[in-house]
C-alpha positions as CSV (number, residue, x, y, z in Angstrom):
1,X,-24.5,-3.7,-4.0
2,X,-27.2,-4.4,-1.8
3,X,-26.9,-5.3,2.2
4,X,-29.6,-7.0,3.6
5,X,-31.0,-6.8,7.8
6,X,-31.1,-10.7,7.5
7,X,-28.9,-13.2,5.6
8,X,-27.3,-16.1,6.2
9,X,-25.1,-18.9,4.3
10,X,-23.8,-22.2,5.2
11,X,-20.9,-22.9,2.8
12,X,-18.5,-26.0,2.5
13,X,-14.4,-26.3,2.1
14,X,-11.8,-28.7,2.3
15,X,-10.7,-29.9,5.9
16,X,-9.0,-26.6,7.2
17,X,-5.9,-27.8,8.9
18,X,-5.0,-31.1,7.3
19,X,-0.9,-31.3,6.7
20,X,-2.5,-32.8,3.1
21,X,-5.8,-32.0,2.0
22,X,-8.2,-34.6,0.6
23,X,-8.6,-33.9,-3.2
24,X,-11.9,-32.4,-4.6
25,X,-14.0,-35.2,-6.6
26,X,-17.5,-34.8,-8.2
27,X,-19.6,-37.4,-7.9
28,X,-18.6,-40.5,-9.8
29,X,-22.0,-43.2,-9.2
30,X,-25.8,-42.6,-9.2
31,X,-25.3,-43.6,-5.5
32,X,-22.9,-40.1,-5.2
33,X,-25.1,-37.9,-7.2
34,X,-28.1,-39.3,-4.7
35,X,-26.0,-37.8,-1.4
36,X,-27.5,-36.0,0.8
37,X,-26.8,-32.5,2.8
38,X,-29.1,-33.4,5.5
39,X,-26.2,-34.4,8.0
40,X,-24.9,-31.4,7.4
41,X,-27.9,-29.4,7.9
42,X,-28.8,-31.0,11.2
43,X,-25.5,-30.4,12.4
44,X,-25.6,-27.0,11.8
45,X,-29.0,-25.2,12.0
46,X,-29.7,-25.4,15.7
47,X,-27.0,-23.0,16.1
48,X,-28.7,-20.4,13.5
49,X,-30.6,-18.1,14.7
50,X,-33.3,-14.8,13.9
51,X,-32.0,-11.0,14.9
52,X,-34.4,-9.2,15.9
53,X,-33.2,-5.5,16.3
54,X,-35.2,-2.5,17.7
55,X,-35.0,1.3,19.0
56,X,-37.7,3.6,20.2
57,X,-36.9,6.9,18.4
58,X,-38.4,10.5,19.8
59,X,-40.1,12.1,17.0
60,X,-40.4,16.0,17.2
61,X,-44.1,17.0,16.6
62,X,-44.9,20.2,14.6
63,X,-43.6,23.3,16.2
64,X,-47.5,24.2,14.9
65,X,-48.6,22.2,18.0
66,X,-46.4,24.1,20.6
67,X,-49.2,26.8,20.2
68,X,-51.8,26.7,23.0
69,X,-54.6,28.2,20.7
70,X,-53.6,25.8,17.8
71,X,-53.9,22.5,19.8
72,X,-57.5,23.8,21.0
73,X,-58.5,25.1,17.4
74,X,-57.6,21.8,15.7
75,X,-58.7,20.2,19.2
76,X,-55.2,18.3,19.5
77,X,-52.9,18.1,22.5
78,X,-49.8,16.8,21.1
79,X,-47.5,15.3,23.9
80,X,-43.9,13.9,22.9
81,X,-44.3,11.9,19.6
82,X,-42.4,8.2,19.7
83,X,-41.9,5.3,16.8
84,X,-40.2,2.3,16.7
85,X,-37.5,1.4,14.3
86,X,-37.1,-2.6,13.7
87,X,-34.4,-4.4,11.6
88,X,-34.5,-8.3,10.8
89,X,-31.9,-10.6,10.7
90,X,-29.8,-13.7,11.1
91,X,-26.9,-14.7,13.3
92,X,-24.8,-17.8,14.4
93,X,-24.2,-19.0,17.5
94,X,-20.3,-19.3,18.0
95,X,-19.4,-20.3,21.7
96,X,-22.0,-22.7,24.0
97,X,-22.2,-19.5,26.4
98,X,-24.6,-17.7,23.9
99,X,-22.1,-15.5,21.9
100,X,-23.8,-14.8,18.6
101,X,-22.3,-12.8,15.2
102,X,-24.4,-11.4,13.3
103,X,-23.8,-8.3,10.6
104,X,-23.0,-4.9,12.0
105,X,-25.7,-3.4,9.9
106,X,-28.8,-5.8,11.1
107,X,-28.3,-4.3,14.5
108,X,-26.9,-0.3,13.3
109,X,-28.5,2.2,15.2
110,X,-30.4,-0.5,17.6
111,X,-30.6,-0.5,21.3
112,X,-33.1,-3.9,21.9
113,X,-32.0,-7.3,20.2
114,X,-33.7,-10.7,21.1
115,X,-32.9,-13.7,19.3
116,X,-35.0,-16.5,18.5
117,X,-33.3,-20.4,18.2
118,X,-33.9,-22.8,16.0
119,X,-35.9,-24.4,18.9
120,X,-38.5,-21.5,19.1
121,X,-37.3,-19.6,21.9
122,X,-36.7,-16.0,22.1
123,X,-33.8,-14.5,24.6
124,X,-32.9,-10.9,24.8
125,X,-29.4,-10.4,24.1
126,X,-26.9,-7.7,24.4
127,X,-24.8,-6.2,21.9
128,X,-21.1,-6.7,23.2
129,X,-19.0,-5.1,20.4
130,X,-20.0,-3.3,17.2
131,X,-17.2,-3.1,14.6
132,X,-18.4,-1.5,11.8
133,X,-15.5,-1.7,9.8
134,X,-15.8,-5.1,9.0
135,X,-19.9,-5.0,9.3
136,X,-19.6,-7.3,12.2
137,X,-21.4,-7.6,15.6
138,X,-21.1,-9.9,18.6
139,X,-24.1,-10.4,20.7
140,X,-24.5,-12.1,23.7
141,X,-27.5,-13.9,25.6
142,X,-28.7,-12.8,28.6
143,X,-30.1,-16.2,30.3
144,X,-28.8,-19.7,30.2
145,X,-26.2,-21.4,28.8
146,X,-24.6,-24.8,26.7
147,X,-26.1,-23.5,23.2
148,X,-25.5,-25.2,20.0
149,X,-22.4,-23.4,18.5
150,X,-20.3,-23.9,15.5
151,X,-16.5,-24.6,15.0
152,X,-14.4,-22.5,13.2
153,X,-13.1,-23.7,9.9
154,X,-10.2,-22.6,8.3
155,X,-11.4,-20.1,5.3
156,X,-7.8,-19.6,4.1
157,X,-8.3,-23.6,3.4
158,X,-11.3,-22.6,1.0
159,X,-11.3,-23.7,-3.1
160,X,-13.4,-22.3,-5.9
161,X,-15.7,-25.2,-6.5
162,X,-16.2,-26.1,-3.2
163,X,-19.7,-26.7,-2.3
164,X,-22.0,-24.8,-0.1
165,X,-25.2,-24.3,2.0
166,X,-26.9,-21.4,2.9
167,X,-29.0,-21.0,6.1
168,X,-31.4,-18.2,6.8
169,X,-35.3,-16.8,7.3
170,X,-35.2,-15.2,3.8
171,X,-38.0,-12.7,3.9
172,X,-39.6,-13.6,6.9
173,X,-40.4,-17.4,6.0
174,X,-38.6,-18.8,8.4
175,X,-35.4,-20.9,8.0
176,X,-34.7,-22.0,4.9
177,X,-31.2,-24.1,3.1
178,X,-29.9,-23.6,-0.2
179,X,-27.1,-24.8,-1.9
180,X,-24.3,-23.5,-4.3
181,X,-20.6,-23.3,-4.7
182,X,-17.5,-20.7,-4.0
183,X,-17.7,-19.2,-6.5
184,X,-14.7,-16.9,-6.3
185,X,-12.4,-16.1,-3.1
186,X,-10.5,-12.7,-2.3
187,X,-13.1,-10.4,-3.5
188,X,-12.0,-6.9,-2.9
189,X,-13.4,-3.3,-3.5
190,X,-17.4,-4.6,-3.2
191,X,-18.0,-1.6,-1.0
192,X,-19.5,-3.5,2.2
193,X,-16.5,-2.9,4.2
194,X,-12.8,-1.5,5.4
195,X,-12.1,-4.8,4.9
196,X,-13.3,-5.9,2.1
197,X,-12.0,-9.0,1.4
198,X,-15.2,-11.7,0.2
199,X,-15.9,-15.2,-0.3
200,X,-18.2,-15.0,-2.9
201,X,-20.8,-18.0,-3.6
202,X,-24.0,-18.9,-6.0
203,X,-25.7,-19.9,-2.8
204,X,-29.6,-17.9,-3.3
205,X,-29.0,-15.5,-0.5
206,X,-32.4,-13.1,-0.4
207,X,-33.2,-10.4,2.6
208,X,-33.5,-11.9,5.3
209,X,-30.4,-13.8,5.5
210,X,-27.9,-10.9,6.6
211,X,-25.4,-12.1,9.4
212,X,-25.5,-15.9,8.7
213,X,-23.2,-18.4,8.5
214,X,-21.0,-19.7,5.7
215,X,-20.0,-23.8,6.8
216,X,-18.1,-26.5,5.4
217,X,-19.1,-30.3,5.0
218,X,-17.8,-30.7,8.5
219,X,-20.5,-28.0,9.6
220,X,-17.8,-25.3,10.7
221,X,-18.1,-22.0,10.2
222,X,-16.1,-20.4,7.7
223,X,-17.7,-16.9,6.7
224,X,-20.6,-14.9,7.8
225,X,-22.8,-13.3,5.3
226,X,-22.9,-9.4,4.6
227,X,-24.3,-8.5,0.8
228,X,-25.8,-9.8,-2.5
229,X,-24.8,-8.1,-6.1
230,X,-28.5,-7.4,-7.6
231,X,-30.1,-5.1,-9.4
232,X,-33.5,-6.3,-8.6
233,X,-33.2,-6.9,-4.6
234,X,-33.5,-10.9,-4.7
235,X,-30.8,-13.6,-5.2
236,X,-29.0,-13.6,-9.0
237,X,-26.4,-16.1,-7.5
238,X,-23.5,-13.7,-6.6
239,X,-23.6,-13.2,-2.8
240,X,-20.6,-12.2,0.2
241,X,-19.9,-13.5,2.8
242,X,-16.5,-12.4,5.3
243,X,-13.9,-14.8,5.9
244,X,-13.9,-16.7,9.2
245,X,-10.7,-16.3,10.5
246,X,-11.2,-12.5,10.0
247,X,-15.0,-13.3,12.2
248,X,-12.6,-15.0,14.5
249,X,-10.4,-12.1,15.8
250,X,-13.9,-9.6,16.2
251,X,-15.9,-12.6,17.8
252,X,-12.2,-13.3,21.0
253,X,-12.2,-9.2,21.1
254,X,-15.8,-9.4,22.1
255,X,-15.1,-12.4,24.7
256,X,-11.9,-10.4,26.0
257,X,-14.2,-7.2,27.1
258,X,-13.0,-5.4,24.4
259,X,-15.9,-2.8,23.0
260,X,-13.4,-2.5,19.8
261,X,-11.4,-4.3,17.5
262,X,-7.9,-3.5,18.1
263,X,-5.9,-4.5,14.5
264,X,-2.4,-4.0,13.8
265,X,-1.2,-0.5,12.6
266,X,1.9,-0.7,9.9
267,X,2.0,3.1,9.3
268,X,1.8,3.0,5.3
269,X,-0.4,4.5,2.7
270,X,-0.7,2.1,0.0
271,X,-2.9,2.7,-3.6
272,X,-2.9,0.0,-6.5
273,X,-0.1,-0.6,-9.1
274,X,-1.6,0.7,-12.3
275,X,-0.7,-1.5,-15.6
276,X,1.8,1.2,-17.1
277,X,3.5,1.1,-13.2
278,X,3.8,-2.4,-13.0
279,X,5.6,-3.1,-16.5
280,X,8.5,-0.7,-15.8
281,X,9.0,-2.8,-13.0
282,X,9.3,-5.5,-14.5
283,X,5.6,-6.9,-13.2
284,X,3.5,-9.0,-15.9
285,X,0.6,-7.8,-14.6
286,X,-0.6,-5.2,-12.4
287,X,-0.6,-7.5,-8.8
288,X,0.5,-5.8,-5.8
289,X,0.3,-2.8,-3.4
290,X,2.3,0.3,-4.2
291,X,4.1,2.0,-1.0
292,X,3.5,6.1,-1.0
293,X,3.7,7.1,2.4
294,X,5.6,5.9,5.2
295,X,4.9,7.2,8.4
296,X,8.3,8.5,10.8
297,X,8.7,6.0,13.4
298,X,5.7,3.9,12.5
299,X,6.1,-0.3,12.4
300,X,6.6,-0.3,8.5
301,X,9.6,2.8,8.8
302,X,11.4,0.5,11.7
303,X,11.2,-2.6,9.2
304,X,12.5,-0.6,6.6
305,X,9.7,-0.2,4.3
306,X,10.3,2.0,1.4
307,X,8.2,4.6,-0.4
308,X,8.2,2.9,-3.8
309,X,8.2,-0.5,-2.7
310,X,5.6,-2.8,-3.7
311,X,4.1,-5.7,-1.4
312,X,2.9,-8.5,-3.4
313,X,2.8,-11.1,-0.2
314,X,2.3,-11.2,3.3
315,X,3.4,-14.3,4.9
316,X,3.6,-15.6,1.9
317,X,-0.6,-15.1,0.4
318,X,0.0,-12.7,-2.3
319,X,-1.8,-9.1,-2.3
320,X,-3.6,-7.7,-5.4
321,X,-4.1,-4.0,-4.1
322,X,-4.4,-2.4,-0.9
323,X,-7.5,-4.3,0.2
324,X,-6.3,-7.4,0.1
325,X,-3.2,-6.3,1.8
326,X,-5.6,-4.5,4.7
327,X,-7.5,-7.8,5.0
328,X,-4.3,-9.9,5.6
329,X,-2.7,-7.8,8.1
330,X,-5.8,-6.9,9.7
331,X,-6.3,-11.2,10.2
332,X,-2.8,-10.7,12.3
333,X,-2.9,-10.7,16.2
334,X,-1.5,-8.2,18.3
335,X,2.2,-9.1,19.0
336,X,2.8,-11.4,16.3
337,X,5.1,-10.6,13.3
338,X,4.1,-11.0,9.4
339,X,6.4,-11.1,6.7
340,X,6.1,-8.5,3.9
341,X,7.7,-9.8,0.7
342,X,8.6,-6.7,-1.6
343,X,9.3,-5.4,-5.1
344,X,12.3,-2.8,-4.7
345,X,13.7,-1.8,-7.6
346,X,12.3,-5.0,-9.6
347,X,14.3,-6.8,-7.1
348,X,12.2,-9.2,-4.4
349,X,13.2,-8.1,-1.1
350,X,11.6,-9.5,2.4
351,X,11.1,-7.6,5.3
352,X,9.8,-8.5,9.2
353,X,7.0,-6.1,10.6
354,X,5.8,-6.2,14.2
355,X,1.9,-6.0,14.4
356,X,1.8,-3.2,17.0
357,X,-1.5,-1.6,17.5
358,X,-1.7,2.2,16.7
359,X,-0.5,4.9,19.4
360,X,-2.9,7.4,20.5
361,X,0.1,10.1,20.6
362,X,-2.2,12.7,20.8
363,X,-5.1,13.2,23.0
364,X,-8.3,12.7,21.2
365,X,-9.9,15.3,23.5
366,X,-13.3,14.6,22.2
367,X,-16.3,17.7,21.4
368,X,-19.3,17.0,21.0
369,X,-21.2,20.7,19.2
370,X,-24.0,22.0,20.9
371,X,-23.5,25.7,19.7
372,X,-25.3,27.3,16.7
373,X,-23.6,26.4,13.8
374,X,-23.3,23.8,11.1
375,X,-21.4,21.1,13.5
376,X,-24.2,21.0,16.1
377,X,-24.6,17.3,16.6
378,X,-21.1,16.8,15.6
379,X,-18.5,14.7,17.9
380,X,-14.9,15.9,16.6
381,X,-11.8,14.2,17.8
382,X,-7.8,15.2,17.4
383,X,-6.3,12.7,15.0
384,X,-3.9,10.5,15.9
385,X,-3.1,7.0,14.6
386,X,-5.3,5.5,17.1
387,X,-7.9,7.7,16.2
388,X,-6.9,7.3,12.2
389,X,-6.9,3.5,12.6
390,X,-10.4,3.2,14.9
391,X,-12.3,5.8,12.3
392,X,-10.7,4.5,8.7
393,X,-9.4,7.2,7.7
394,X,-5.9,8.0,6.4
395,X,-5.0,11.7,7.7
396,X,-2.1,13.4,9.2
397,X,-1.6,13.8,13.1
398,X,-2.3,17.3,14.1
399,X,-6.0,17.8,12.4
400,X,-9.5,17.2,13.5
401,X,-11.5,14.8,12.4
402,X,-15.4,13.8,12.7
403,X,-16.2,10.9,14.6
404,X,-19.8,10.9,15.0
405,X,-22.9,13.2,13.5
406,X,-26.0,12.9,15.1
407,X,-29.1,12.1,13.6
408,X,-30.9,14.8,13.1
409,X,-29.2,17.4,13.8
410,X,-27.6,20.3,11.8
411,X,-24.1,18.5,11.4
412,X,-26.4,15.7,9.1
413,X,-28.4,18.7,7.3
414,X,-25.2,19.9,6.0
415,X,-23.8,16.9,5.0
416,X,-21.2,16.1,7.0
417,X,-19.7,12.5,7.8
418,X,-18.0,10.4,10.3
419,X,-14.4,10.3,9.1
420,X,-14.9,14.0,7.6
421,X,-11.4,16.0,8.3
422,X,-11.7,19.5,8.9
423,X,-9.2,21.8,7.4
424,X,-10.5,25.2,7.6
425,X,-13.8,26.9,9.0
426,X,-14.8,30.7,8.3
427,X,-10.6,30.3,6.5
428,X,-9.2,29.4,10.2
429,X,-7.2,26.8,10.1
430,X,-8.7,23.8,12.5
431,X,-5.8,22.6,14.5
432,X,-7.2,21.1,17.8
433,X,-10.7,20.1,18.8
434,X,-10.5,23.1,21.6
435,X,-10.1,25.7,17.6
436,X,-13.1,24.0,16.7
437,X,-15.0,24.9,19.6
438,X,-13.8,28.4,19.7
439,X,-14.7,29.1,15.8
440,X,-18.8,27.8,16.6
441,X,-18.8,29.9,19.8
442,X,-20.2,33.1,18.3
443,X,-23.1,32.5,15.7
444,X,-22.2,33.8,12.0
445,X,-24.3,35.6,9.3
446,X,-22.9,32.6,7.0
447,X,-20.3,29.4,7.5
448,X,-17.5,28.5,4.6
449,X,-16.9,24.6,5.8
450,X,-13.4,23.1,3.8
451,X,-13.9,19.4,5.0
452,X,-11.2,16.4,3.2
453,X,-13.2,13.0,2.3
454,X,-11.6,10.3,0.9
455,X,-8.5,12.3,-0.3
456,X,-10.4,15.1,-1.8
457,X,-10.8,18.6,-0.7
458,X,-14.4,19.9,-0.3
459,X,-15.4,23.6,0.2
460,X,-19.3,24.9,0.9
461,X,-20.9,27.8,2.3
462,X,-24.1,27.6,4.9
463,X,-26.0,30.5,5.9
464,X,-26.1,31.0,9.6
């Protein structure tokens, strides 16, 4: 799977929120087959634009040069070293005040963005809200006003079939369209994001084209692109692009103030329903998400979701696996209710949740390690659902976990990752962020780490 600094699609559906869609037809005359996509390109690619991301990065020079005697031996005086980091690549422009989406990964790590328009003008913009968990990132431009923006169309509305165009500066060449279809819907575990949940089209999508838009015939917007599938870096006709009404929620949390998403939190662990699982159930095929942990007083335990159950629907779109079921009740607002519908007992059984947002019940009491040891660098936070829900991770209340390493620094050397819980250090148990920064006071001949990632339990010794 291979993300790209700079990608963007234009793709076309069905109108979104007709009571009865139009039917699909191919083209039935020469006159058809002669059609062209220009309307629908002029509509739509003044409000596509170039990323151009950058950060000035202190480099550490050779401790070599620290030595008086070796700077005037080698004649060298060497100062503070700098570079610059740069990352290309596309966004769309999605309200007339200059907000812009782009990917979360054109602008990673940045801290200068200017985007050019379609027009040839370059405006500095500021990044409002990164939300890496969907590889999203709202921008917003510092001077003027009444841009060209896209609607949003409805990307539940999509078909496989439907055509598309994609819109992008593929390697630098400036903006370019091609066409395609959908060529599937609902893709899950692609590994681009939490919330994997793709439109996936033939469109040629090459780097360059990262954070563009996905539009209908109408010219709306119904996905923004994140990844191609290729084993040789350029366009083999499978790319991904994420849904609009998911681009939707991250783009009015951006225009609220928010500096984060804030998503519903149902208090369930959920893994797939394996083949053998779903027969003795009664299931023809292995389609659904099976309930293994419900959390005490969560929104799922007060809507009397079940250990055992399986969802197979939420307001009525059916779920595949967990994914798919993260992706639909991630789309919900805050406040609203969604309907689970449920397998109990090979029985279909419908429960009400409330989409509540996840309580920070205890303190998150951040640390960030400056002492000699492994975790220098480190940030570590308690874990709480908030703190579960903002990170990604799926871990009880009452442990640590790693919010941030540094780049750099001896936390990265050793290996360790954001969303990294830490059981045990030197074999003391690490309870509280305040344990944590007791057990790196004193320096130590040699450091036995016990870190869980991703369900797994990992144990290493560093020296000291």
């Amino acid at each position: 799977m291979l993300r790209f600094a700079a990608l963007f699609l234009v793709c076309v559906a069905a109108p979104a929120l007709a009571q009865t869609p139009a039917p699909r037809q191919a083209p039935a005359t020469r006159a058809e087959v002669q059609l062209s996509f220009a309307p629908v390109v002029k509509k739509a690619q003044p409000a596509v634009v170039n990323v151009y991301a950058q950060r000035i990065e202190r480099v550490r020079p050779n401790p070599l040069f620290d030595d008086p005697i070796f700077r005037r031996f080698f004649g060298m005086d060497r100062g503070p070293q700098s570079r610059t980091s740069q990352s290309l690549g596309s966004g769309v422009i999605v309200d007339p005040a200059g907000y812009v989406v782009t990917n979360h990964h054109v602008i990673e790590g940045m801290t200068e963005v200017k985007v050019a328009l379609a027009d040839r003008r370059e405006i500095e913009a500021e990044i409002v809200l990164r939300d890496p968990r969907t590889d999203l990132a709202v921008l917003k431009l510092k001077t003027g006003g009444n841009y060209p923006a896209l609607d949003y169309g409805d990307s539940d509305a999509l078909e496989v079939g439907d055509l598309v165009l994609a819109i992008g500066n593929p390697f630098g060449v400036g903006q370019t369209v091609t066409q395609g279809i959908i060529s599937a819907l609902a893709r899950t575990q692609v590994g681009v994001s939490d919330y994997g949940f793709f439109i996936q089209t033939d469109a040629a999508i090459n780097p360059g084209n990262s954070g563009g838009a996905l539009v209908d015939m109408q010219a709306r917007l119904i996905g923004v692109n994140s990844a191609i599938l290729s084993k040789s870096g350029g366009s083999v006709g499978i790319g991904f692009s994420i849904p609009s009404n998911m681009v939707r929620i991250v783009v009015e949390a951006a225009r609220s103030g928010g500096k984060q998403v804030r998503r519903p939190w149902v208090g369930a662990t959920l893994q797939p329903l394996q083949k053998d699982l779903a027969e003795s159930i009664g299931l023809d095929r292995p389609a659904g998400a099976l309930v293994s942990i419900v959390r005490d007083g969560s929104p799922a335990a007060q809507a009397g979701l079940k250990r055992g159950d399986v969802i197979v629907s939420v307001d009525g779109q059916a779920i595949d696996d967990p994914e798919g079921f993260g992706w639909r009740v991630g789309a919900k607002a805050l406040g609203a209710t969604a309907t689970f519908g449920l397998l109990r007992a090979g029985k279909p059984v419908s429960i009400v949740v409330k989409m509540q947002p996840a309580p920070e019940t205890t303190p998150r009491a951040a640390v960030k390690l400056k002492n000699r040891s492994p975790f220098s660098g480190a940030t570590a936070w308690n874990l709480s659902p908030a703190a579960a829900e903002e990170l990604g991770v799926d871990a009880q209340q009452g442990t640590v976990v790693v919010a941030e390493v540094e780049s750099g620094t001896p936390a990265e050397e050793v290996g360790l990752q954001k969303g990294d819980v830490i059981v045990s250090l030197n074999d003391q148990k690490i309870d509280s962020t305040k344990d944590l920064e007791t057990a790196t006071a004193e320096r130590k001949r040699y450091w036995k780490i016990t870190i869980e990632r991703g369900g797994q339990v990992f144990t290493s010794v560093v020296g000291g």
